[in-house]
N, C-alpha and C positions, 0 to 999 in steps of 0.2 A: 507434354512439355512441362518441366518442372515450373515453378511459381519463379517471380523474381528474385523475393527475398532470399530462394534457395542458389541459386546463381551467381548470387555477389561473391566474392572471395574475400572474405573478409578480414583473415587474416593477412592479406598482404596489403590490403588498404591500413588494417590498423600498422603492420611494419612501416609503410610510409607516413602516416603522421606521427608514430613514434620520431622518424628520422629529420620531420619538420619541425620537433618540439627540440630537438637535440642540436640541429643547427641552429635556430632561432637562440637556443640558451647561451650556444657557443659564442654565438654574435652579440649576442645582449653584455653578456660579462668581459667582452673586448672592448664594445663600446665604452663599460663602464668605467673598464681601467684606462683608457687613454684618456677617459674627460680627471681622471685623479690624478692625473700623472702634471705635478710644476714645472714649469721652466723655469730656468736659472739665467739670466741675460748677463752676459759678460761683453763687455766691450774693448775695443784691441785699436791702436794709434797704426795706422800702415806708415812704416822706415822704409827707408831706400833697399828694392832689392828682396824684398818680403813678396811671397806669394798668397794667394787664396787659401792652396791648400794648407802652406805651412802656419799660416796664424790659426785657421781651423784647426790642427792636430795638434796646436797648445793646448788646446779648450776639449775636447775632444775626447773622450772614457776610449776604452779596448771594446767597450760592447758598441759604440756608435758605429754607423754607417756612413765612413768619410765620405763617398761618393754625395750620396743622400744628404750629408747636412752642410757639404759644400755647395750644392742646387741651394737648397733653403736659404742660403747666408744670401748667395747672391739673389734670391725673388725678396728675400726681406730688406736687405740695402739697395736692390735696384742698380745691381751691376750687370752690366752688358757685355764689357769685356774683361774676363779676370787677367789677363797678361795682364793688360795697362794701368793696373792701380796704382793711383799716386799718391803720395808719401806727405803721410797726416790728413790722411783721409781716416774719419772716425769710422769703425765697423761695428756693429749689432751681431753678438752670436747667440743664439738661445739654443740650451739644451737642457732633455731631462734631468731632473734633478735626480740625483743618484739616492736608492733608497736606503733606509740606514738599518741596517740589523740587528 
């Protein structure tokens, strides 16, 4: 029977921490960039007749995710039901700040 050390496969163990250092980096530098990224708070008066989404997609870049930051608007203003918003109700919208080139 060979020894242990001859047994190990070593190269697939090193391919796996290769691929633990390589997600770890991948995650580290996502974290990084969301903790850089500003928000921008804009705030919108609710008019008669005005919806969630559409005072959202005032505010709202082509790279947002309307779905995604109509959730947000309403967990941050603490609305329950978006049909029934009434009119001169202050609203909080925060978005990234769009980077500049």
């Amino acid at each position: 029977m060979r020894p242990l050390i001859k047994r190990i496969r070593w190269v697939k163990i090193g391919c796996i921490l290769c691929g633990i250092l390589v997600a770890g980096a991948v995650g580290y530098s996502c974290y990084m960039d969301s903790l850089a990224t500003e928000l921008v708070e804009y705030r919108a008066t609710v008019e008669e007749g005005d919806t969630l989404w559409g005072i959202v997609s005032k505010v709202a870049t082509d790279k947002e995710d309307m779905s995604r930051l109509t959730w947000q608007v309403m967990h941050d203003n603490k609305i329950e039901d978006p049909g029934n918003l009434q009119p001169g109700r202050e609203i909080i919208i925060r978005v990234k700040k769009a980077r500049e080139l």
